[in-house]
Backbone of each chain as nested JSON, in Angstrom:
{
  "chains": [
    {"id": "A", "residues": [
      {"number": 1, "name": "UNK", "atoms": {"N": [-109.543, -1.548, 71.374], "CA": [-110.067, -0.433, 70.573], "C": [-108.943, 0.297, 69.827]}},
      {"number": 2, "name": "UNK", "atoms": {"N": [-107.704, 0.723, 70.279], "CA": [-106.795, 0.888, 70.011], "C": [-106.237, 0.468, 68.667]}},
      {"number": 3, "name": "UNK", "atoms": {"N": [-105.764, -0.811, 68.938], "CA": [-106.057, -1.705, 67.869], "C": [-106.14, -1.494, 66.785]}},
      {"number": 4, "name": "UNK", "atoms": {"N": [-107.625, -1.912, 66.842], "CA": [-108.631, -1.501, 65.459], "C": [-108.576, -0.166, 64.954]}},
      {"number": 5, "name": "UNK", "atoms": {"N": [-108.384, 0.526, 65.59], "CA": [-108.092, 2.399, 65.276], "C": [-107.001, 2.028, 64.252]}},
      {"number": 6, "name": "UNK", "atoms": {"N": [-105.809, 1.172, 64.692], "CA": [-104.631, 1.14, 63.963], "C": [-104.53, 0.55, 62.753]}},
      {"number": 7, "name": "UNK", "atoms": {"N": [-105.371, -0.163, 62.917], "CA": [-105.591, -0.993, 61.738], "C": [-106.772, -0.088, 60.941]}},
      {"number": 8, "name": "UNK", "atoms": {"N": [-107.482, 0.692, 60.914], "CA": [-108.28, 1.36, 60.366], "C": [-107.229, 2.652, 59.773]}},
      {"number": 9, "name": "UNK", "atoms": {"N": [-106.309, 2.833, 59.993], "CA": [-105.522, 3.822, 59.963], "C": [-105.106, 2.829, 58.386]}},
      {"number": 10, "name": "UNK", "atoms": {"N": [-104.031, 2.569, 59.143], "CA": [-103.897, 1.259, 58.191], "C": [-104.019, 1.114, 56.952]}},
      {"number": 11, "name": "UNK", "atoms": {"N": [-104.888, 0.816, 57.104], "CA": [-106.125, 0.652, 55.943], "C": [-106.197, 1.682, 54.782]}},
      {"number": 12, "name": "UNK", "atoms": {"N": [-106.599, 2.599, 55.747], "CA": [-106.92, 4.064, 54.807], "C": [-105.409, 4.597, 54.269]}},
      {"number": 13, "name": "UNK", "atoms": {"N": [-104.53, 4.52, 55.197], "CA": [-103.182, 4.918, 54.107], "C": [-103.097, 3.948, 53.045]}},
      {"number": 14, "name": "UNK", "atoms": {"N": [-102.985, 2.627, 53.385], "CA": [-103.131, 1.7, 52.109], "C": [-103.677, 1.982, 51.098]}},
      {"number": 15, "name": "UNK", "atoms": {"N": [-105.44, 2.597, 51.505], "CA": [-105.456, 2.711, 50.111], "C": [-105.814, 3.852, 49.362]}},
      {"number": 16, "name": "UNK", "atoms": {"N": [-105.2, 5.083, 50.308], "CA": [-104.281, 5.779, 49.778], "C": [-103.105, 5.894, 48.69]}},
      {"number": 17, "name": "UNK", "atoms": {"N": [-102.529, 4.96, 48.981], "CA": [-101.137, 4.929, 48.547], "C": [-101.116, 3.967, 46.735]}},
      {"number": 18, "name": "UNK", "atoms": {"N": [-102.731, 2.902, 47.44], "CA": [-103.069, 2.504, 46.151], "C": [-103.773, 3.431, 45.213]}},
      {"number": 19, "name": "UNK", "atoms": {"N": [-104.429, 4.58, 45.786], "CA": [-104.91, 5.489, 44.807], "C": [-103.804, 6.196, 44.098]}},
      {"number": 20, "name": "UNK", "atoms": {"N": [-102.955, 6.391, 44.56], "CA": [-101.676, 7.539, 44.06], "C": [-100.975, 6.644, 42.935]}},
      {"number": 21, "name": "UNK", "atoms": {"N": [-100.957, 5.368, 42.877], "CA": [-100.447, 4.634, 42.425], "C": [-101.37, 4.255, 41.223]}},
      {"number": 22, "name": "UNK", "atoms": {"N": [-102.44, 3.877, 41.147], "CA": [-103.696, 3.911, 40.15], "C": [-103.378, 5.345, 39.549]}},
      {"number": 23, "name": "UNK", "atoms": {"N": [-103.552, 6.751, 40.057], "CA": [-103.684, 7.872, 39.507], "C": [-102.153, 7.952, 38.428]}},
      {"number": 24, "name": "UNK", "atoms": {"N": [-101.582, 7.437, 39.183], "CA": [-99.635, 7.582, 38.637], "C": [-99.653, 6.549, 37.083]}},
      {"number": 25, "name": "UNK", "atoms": {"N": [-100.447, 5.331, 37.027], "CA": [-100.623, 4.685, 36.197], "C": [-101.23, 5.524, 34.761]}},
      {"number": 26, "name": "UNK", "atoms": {"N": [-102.769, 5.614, 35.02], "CA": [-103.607, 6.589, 34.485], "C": [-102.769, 7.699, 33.327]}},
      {"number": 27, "name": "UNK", "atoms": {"N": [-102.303, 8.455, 34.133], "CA": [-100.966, 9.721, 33.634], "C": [-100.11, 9.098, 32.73]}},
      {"number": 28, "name": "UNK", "atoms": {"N": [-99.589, 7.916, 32.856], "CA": [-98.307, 7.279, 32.335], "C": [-99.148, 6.959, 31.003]}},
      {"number": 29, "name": "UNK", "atoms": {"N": [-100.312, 6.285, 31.557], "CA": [-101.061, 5.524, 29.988], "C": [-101.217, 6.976, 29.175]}},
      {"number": 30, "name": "UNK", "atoms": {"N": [-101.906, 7.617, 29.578], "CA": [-102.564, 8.9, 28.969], "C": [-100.836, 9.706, 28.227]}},
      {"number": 31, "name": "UNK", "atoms": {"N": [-99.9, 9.885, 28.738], "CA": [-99.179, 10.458, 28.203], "C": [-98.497, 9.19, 27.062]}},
      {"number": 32, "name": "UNK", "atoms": {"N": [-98.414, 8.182, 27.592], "CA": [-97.998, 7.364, 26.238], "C": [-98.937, 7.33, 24.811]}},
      {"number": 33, "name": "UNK", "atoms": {"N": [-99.999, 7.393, 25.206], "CA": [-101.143, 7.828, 24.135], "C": [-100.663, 9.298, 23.446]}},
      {"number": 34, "name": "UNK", "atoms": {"N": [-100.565, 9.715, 24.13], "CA": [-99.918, 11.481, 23.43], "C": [-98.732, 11.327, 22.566]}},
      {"number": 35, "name": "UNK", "atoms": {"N": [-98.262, 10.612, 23.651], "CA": [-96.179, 10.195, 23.042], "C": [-96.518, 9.465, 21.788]}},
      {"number": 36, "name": "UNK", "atoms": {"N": [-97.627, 8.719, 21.482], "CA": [-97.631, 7.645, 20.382], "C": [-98.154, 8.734, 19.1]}},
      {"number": 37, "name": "UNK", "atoms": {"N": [-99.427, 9.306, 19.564], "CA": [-99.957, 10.256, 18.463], "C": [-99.335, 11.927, 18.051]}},
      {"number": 38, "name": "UNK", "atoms": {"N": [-98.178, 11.434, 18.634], "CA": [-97.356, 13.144, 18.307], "C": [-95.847, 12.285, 17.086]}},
      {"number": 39, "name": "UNK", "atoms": {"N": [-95.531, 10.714, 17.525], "CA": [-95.074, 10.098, 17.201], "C": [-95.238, 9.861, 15.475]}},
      {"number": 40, "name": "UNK", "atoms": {"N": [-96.789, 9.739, 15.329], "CA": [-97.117, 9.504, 14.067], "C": [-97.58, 10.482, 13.464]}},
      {"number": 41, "name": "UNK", "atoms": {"N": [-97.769, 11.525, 14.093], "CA": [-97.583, 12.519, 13.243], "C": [-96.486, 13.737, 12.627]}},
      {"number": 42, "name": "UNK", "atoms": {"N": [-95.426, 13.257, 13.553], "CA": [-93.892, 13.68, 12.886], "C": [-93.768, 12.607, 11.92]}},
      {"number": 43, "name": "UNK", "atoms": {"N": [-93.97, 10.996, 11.717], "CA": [-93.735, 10.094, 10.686], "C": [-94.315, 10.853, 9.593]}},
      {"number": 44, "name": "UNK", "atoms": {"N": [-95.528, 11.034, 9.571], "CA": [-96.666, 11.227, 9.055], "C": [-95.737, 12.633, 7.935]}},
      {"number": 45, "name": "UNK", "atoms": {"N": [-95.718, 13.78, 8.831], "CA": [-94.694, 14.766, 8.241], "C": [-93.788, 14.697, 7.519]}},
      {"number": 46, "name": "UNK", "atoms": {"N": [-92.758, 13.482, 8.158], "CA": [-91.218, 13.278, 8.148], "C": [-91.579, 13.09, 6.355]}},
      {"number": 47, "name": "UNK", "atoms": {"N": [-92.557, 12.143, 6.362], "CA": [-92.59, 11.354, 5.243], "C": [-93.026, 12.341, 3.944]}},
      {"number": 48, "name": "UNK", "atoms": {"N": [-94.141, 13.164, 4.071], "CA": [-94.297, 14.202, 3.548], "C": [-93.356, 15.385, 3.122]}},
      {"number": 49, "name": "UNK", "atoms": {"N": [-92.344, 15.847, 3.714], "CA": [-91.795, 16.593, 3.721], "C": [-90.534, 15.934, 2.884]}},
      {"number": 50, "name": "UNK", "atoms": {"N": [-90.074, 14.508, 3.079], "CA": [-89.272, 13.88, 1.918], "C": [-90.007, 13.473, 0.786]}},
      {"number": 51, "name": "UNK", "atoms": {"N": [-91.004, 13.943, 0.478], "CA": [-91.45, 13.434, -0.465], "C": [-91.525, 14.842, -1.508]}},
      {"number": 52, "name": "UNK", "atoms": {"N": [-91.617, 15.534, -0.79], "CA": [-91.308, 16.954, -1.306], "C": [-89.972, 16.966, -1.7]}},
      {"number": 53, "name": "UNK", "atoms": {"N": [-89.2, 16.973, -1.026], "CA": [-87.551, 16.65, -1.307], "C": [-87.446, 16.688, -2.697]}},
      {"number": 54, "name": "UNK", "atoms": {"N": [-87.896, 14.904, -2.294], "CA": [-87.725, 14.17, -3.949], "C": [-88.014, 14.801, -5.165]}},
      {"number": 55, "name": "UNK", "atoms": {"N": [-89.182, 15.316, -5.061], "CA": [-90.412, 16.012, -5.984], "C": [-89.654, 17.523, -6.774]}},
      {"number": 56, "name": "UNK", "atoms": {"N": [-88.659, 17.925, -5.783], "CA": [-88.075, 19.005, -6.308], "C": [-86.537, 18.533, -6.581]}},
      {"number": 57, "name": "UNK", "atoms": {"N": [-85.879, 17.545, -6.194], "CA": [-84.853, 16.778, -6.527], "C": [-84.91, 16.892, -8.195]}},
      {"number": 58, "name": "UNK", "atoms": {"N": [-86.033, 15.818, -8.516], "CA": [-86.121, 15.681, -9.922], "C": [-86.518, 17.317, -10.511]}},
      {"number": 59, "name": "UNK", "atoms": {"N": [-87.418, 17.989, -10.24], "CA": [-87.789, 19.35, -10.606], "C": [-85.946, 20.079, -11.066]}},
      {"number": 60, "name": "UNK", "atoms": {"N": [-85.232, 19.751, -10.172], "CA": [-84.021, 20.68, -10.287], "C": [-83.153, 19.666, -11.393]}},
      {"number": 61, "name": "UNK", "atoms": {"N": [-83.175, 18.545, -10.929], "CA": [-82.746, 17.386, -12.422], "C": [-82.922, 17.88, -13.927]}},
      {"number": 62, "name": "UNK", "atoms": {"N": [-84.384, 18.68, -14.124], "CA": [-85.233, 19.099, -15.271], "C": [-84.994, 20.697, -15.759]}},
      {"number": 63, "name": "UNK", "atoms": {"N": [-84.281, 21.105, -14.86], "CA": [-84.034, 22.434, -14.822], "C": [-82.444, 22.744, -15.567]}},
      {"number": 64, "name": "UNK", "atoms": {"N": [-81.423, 21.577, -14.816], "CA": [-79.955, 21.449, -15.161], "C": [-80.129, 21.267, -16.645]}},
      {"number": 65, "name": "UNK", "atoms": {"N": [-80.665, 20.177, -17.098], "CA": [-80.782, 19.298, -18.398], "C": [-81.691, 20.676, -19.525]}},
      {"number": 66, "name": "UNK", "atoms": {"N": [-82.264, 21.484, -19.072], "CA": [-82.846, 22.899, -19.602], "C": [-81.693, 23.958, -19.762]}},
      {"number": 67, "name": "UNK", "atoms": {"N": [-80.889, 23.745, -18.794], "CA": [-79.457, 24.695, -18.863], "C": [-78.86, 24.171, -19.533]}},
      {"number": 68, "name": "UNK", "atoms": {"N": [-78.203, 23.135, -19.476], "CA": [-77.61, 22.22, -20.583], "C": [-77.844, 22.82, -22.036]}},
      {"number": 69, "name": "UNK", "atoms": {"N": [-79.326, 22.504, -22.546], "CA": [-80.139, 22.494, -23.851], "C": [-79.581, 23.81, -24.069]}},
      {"number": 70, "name": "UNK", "atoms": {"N": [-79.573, 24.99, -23.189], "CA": [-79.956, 26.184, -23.472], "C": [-78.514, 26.262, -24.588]}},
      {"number": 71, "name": "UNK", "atoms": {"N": [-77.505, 26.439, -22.902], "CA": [-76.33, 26.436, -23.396], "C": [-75.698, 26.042, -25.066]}},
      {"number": 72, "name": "UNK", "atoms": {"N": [-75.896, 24.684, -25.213], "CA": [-75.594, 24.327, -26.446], "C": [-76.788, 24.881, -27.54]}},
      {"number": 73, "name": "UNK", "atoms": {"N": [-77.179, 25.708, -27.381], "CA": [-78.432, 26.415, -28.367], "C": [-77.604, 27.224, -28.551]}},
      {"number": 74, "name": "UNK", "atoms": {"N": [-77.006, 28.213, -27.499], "CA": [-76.597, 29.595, -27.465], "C": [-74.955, 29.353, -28.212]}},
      {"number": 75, "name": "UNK", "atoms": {"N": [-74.279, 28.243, -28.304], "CA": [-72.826, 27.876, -28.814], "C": [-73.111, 27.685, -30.315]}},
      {"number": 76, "name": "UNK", "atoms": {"N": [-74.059, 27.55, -31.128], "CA": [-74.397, 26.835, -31.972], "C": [-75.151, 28.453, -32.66]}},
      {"number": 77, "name": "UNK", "atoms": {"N": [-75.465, 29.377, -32.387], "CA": [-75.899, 30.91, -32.851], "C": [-74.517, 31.424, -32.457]}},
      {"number": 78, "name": "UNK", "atoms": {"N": [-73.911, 32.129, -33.615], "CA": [-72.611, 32.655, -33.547], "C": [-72.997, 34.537, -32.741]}},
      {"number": 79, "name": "UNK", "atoms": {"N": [-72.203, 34.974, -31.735], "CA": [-72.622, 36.483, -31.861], "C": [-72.859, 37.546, -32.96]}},
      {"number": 80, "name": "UNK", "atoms": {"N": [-73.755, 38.119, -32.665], "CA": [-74.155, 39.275, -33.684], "C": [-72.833, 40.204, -33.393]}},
      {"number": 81, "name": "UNK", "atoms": {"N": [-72.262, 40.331, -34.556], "CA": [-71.098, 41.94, -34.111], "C": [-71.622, 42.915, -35.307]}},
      {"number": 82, "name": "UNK", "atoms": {"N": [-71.093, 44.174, -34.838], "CA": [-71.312, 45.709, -35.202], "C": [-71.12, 45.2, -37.116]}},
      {"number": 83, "name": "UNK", "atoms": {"N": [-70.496, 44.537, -37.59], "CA": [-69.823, 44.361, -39.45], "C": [-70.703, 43.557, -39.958]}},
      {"number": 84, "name": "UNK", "atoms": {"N": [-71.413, 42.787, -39.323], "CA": [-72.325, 41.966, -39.987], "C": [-73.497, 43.065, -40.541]}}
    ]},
    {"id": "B", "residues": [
      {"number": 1, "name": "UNK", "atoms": {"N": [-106.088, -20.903, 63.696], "CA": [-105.314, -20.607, 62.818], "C": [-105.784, -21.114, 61.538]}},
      {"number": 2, "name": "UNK", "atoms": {"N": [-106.462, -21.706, 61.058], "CA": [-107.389, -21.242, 59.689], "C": [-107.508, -19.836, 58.988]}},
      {"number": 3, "name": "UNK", "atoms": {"N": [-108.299, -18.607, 60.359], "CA": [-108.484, -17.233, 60.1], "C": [-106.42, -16.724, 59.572]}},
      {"number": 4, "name": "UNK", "atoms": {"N": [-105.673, -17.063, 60.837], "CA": [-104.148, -16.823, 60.279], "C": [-103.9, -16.811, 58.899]}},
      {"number": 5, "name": "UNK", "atoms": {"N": [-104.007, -18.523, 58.95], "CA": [-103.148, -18.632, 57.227], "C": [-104.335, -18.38, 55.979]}},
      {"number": 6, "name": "UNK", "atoms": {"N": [-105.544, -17.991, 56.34], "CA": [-106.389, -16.69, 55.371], "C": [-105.639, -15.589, 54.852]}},
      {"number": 7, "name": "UNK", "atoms": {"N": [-105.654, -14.828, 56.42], "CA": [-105.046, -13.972, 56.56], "C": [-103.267, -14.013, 55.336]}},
      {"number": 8, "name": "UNK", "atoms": {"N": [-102.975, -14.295, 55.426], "CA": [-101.504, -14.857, 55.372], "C": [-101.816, -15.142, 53.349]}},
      {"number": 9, "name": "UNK", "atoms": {"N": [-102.6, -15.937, 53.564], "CA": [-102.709, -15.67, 51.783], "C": [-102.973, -14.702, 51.167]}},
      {"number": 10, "name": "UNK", "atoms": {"N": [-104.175, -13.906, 52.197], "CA": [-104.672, -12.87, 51.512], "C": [-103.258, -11.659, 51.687]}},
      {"number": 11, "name": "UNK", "atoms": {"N": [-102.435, -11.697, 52.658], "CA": [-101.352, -11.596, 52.042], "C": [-100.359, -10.753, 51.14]}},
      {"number": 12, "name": "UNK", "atoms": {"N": [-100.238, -12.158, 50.762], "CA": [-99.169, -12.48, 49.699], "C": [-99.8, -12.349, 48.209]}},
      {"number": 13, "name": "UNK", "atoms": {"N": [-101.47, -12.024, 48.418], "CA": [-101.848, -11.863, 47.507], "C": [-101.996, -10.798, 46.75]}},
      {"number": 14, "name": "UNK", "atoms": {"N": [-102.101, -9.933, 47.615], "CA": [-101.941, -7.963, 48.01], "C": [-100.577, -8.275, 47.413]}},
      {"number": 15, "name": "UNK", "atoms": {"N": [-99.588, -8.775, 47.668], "CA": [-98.382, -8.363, 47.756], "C": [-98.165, -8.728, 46.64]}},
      {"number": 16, "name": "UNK", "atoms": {"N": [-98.59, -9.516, 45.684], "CA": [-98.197, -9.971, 43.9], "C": [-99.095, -8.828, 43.831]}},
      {"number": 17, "name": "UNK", "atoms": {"N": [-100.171, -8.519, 43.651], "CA": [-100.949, -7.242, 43.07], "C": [-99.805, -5.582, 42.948]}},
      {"number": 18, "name": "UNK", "atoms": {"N": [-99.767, -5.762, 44.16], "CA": [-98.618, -4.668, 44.208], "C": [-97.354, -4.902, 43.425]}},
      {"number": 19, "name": "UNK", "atoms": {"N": [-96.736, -5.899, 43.365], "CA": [-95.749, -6.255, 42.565], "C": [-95.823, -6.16, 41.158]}},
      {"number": 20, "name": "UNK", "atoms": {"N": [-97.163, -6.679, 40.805], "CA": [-98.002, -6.766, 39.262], "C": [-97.605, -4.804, 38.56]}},
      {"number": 21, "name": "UNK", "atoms": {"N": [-98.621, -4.512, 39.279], "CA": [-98.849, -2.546, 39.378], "C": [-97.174, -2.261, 39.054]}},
      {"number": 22, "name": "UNK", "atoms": {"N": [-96.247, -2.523, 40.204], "CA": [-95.218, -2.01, 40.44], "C": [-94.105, -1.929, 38.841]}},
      {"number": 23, "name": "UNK", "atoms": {"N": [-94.323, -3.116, 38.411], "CA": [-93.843, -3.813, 37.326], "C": [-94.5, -3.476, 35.814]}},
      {"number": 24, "name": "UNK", "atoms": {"N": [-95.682, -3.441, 36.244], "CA": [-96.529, -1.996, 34.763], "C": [-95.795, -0.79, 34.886]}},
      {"number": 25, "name": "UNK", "atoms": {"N": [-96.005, -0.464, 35.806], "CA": [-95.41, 1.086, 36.275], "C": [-93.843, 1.211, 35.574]}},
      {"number": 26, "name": "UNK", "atoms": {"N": [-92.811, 0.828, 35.669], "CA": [-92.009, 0.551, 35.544], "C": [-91.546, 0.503, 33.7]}},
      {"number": 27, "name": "UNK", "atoms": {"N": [-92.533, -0.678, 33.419], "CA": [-92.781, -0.755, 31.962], "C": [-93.127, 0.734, 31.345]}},
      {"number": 28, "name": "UNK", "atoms": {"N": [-94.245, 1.113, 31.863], "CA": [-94.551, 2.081, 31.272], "C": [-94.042, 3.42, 31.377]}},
      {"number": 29, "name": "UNK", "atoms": {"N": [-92.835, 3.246, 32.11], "CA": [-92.224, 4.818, 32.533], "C": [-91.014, 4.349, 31.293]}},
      {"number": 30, "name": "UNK", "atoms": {"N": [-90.626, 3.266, 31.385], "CA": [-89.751, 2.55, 29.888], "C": [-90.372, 3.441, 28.979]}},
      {"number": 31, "name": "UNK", "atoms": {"N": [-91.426, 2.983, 28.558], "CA": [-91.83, 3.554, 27.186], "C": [-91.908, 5.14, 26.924]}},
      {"number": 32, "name": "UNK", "atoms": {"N": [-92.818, 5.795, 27.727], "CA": [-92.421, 6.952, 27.83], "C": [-90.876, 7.701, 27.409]}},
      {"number": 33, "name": "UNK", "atoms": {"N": [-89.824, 7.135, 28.052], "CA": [-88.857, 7.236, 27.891], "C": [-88.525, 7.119, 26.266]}},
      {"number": 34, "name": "UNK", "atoms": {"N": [-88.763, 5.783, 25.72], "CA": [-88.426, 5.553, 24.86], "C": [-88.847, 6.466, 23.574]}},
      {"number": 35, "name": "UNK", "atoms": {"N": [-90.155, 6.317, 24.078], "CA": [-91.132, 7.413, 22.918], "C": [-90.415, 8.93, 22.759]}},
      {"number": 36, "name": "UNK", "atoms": {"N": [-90.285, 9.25, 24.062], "CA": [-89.517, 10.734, 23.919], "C": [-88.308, 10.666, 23.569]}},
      {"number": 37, "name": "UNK", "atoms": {"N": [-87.415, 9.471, 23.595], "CA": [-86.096, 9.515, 22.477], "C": [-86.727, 9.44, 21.072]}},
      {"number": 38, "name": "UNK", "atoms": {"N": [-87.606, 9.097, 20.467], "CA": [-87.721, 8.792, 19.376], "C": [-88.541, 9.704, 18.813]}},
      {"number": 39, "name": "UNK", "atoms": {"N": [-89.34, 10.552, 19.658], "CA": [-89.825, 12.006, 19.343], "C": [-89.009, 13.224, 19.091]}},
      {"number": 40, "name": "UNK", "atoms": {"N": [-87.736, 13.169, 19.494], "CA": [-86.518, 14.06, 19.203], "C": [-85.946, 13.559, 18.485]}},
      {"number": 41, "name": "UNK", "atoms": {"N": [-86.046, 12.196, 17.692], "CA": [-85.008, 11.932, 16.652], "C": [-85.997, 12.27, 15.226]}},
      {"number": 42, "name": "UNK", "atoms": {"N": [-87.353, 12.478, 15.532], "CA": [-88.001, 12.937, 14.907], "C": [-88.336, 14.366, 14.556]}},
      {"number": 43, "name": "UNK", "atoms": {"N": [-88.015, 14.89, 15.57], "CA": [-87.79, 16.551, 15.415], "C": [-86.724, 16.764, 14.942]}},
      {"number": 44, "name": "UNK", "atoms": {"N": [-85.541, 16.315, 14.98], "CA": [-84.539, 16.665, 14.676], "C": [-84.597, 15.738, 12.888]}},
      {"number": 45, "name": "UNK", "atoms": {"N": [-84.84, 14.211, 12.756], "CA": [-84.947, 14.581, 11.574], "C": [-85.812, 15.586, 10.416]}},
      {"number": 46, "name": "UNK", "atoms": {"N": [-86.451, 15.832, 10.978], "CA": [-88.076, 16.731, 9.852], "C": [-87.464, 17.722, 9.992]}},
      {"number": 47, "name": "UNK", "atoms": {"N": [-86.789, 18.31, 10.772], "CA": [-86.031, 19.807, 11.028], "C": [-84.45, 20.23, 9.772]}},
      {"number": 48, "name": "UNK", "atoms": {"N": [-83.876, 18.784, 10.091], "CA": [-82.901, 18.746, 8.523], "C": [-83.723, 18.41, 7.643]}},
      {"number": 49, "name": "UNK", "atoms": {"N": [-84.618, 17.806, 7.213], "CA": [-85.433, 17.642, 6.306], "C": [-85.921, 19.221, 5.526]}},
      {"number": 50, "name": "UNK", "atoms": {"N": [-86.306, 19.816, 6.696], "CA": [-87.122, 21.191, 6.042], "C": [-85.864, 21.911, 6.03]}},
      {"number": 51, "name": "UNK", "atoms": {"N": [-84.731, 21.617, 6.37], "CA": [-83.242, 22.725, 6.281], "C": [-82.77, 22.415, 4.682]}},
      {"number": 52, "name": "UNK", "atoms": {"N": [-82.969, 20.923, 4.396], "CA": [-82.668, 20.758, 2.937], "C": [-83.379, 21.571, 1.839]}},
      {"number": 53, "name": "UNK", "atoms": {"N": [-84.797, 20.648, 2.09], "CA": [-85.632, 21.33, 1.326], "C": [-85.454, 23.231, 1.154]}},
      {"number": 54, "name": "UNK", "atoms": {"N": [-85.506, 23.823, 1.919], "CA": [-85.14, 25.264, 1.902], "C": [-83.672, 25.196, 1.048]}},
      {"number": 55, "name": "UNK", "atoms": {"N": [-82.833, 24.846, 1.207], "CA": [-81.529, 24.889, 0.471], "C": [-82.095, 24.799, -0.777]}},
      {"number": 56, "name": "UNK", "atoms": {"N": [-82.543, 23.734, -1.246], "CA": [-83.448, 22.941, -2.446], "C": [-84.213, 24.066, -3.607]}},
      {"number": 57, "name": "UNK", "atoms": {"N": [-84.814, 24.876, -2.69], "CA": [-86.089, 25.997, -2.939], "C": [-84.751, 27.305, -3.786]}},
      {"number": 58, "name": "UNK", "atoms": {"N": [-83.897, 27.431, -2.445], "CA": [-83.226, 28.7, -3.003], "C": [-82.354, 28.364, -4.442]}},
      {"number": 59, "name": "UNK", "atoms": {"N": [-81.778, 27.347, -4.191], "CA": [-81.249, 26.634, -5.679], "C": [-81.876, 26.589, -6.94]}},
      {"number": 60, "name": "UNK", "atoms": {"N": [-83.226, 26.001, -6.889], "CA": [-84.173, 26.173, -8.049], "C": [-84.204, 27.49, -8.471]}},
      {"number": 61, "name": "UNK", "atoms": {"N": [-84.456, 28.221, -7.523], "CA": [-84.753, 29.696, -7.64], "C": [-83.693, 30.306, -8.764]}},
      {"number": 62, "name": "UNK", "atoms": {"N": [-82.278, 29.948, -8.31], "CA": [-81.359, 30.56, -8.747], "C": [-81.204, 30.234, -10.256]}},
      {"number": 63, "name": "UNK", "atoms": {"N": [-81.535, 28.752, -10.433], "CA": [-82.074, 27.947, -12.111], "C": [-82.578, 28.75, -12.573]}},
      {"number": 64, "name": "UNK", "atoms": {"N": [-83.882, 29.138, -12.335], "CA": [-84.806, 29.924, -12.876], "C": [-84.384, 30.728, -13.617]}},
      {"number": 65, "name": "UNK", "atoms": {"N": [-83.357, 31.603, -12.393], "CA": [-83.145, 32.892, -13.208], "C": [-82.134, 32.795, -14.027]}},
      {"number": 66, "name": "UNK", "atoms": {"N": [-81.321, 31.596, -13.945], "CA": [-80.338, 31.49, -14.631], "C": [-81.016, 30.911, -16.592]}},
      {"number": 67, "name": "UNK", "atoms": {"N": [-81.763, 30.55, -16.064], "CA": [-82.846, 30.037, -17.393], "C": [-83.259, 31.719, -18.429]}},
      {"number": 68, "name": "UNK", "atoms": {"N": [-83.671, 32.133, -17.68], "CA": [-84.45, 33.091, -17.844], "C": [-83.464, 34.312, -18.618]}},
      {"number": 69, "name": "UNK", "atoms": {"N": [-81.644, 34.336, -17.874], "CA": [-80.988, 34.882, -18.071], "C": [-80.393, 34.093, -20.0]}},
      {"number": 70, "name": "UNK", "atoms": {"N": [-80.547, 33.016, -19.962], "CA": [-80.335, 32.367, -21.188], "C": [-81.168, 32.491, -22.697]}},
      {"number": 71, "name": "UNK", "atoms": {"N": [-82.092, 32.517, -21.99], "CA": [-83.159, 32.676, -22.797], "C": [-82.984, 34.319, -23.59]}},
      {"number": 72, "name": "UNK", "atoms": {"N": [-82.667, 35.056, -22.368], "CA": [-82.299, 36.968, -23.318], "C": [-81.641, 36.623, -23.907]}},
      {"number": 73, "name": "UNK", "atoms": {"N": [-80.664, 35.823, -23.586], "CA": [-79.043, 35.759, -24.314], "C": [-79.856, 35.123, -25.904]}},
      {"number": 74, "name": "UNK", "atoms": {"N": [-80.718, 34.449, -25.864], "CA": [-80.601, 33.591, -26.726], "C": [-81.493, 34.541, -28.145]}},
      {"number": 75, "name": "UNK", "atoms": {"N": [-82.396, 35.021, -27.198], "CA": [-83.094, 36.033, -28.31], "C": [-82.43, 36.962, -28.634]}},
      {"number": 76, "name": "UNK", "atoms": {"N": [-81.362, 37.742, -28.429], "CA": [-80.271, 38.548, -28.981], "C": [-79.743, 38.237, -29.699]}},
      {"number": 77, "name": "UNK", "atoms": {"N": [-79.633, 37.11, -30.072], "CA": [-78.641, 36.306, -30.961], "C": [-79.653, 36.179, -32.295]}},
      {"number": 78, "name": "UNK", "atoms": {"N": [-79.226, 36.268, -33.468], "CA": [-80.217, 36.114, -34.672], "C": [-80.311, 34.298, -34.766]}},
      {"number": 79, "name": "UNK", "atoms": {"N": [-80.916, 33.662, -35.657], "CA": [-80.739, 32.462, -36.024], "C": [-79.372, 32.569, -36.734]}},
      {"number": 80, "name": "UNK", "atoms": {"N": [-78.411, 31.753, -37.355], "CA": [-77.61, 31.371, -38.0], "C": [-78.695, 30.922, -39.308]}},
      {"number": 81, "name": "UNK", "atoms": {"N": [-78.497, 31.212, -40.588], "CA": [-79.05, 30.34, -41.329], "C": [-77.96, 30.25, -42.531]}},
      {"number": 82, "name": "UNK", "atoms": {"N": [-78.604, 29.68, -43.738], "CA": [-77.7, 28.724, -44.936], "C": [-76.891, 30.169, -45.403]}},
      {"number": 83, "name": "UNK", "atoms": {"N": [-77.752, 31.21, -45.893], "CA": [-77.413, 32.054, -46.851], "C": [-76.21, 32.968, -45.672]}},
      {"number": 84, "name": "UNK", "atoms": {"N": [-76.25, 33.037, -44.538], "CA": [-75.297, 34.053, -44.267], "C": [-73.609, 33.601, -44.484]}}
    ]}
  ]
}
């Protein structure tokens, strides 16, 4: 009788130990699912946010080449002085 | 000894199952890992990303006014024409 007690013991820690281990799995999957969709949405961002970059890269490209223009507008009109 | 070497397979059979589990487990604490290096190389890039862009923003800004400052200059100034 003994025994069988022990082996019933046994048993139940076993599968115990297999539940903790199933539950430990579970967690790991579930947080890699998180880890993946937090993943693609910093890409998702990353990519957005250089694309903005770019977008004002050229914007400031268009702005220099406007300073430029200006400049040689303003060299090309002699100053107004007080004798004229 | 029939019931024995049952016994005895059933086992070794438990014991690859557990090994199987043990060896997911393992894998998947890998990835985790991995994912969260690559989730901070992602925070950290989108983070210089939006540090540029802000640099980017205040620069234009400063165009602007530097445009804007050209433009007075430029209307102060008469045209130049043939007869003067």
């Amino acid at each position: 009788l003994v025994d069988m007690e022990e082996k019933q013991i046994h048993g139940v820690e076993r599968q115990h130990k297999a539940e903790v281990i199933l539950q430990e799995l579970r967690l790991l999957k579930e947080k890699v699912d998180h880890l993946e969709d937090q993943k693609s949405q910093y890409e998702r961002r990353l990519k957005a946010t250089k694309a903005e970059l770019s977008d004002l890269q050229q914007l400031l490209l268009s702005k220099n080449a406007e300073i430029d223009s200006l400049h040689t507008q303003l060299l090309a009109r002699p100053l107004s002085t007080e004798t004229s």
